[in-house]
C-alpha positions in Angstrom: -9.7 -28.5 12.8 -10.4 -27.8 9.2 -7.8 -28.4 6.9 -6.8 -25.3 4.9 -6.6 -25.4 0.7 -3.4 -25.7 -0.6 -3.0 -21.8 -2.3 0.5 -23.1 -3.9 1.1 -26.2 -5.9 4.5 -27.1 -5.1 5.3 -28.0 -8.3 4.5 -24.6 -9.6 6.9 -21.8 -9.7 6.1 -18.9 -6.7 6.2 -16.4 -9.1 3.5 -18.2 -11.5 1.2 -18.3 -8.5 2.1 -14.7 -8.2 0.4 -14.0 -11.0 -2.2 -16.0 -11.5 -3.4 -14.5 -7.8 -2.5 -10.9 -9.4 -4.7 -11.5 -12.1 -7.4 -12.9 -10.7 -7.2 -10.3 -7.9 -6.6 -6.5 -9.1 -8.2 -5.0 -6.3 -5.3 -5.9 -4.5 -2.6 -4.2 -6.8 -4.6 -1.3 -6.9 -6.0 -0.9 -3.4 -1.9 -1.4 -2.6 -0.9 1.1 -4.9 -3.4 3.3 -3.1 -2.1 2.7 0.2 1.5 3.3 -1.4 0.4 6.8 -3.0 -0.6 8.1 0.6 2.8 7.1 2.2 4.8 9.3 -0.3 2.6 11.8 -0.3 3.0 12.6 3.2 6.5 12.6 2.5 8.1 9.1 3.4 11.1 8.0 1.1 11.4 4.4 2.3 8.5 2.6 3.5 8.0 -1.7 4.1 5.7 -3.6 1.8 4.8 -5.9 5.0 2.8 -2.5 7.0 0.9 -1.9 4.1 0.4 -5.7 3.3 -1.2 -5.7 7.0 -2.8 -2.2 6.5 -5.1 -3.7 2.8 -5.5 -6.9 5.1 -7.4 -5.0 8.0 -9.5 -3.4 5.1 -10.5 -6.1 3.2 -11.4 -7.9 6.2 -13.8 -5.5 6.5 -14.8 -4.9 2.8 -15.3 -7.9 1.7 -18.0 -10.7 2.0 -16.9 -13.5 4.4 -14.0 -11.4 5.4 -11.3 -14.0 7.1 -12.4 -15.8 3.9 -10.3 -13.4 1.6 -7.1 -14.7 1.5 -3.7 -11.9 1.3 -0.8 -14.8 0.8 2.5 -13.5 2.3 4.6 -14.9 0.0 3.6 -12.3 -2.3 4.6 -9.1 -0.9 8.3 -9.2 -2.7 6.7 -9.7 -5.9 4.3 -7.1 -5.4 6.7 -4.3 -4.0 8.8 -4.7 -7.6 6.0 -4.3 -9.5 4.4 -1.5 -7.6 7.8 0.4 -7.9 8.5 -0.8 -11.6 4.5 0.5 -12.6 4.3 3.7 -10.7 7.6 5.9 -11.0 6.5 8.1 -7.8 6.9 4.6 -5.7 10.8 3.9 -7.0 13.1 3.1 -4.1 10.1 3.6 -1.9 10.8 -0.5 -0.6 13.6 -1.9 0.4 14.1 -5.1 -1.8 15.5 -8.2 -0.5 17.0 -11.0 -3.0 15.6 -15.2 -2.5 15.2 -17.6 -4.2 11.4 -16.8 -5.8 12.0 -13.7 -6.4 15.3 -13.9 -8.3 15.0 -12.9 -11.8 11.4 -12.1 -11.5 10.6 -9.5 -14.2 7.9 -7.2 -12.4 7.2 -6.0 -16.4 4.9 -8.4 -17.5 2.0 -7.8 -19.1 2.3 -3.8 -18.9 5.0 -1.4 -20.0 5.7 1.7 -17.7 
């Protein structure tokens, strides 16, 4: 069996990783943002991170060059629910937020004001 990359250094902070993935990948904020929009437009007040996570995954398998080859790491659908809901005002409250260890303190401001 093929050995998978390592995606996160250990030594490195989760939400550095977060990111440097964010960064590197806005398609992903913006294709979840999209996906977000939708959900409260049809009227839903609370929705999970995790369906629309899978939803953007289904997608980009079939979007992308190499598909399976795109990589959606799970570890950063808290990170990404905060700053979804701290960028877009229509989205606050919209997830419900759970508290651990790499997302304590995160500050879902950087880089952008709202």
């Amino acid at each position: 069996m093929k050995k998978q990359a390592q995606l996160f250094p250990e030594e490195k902070p989760m939400r550095d990783c977060f990111w440097e993935y964010h960064d590197a990948n806005p398609t992903v904020y913006e294709r979840l943002l999209g996906l977000a929009l939708q959900v409260v437009e049809r009227g839903q007040t609370d929705w999970s991170i995790w369906q629309l996570w899978q939803v953007l995954r289904w997608q980009m398998f079939f979007s992308t060059e190499g598909g399976a080859a795109f990589k959606l790491p799970n570890n950063f659908t808290g990170f990404y629910s905060r700053v979804l809901m701290y960028r877009e005002p229509r989205l606050e409250g919209l997830f419900a937020l759970r508290n651990g260890r790499h997302v304590d303190g995160f500050d879902p401001s950087r880089g952008r004001d709202r």
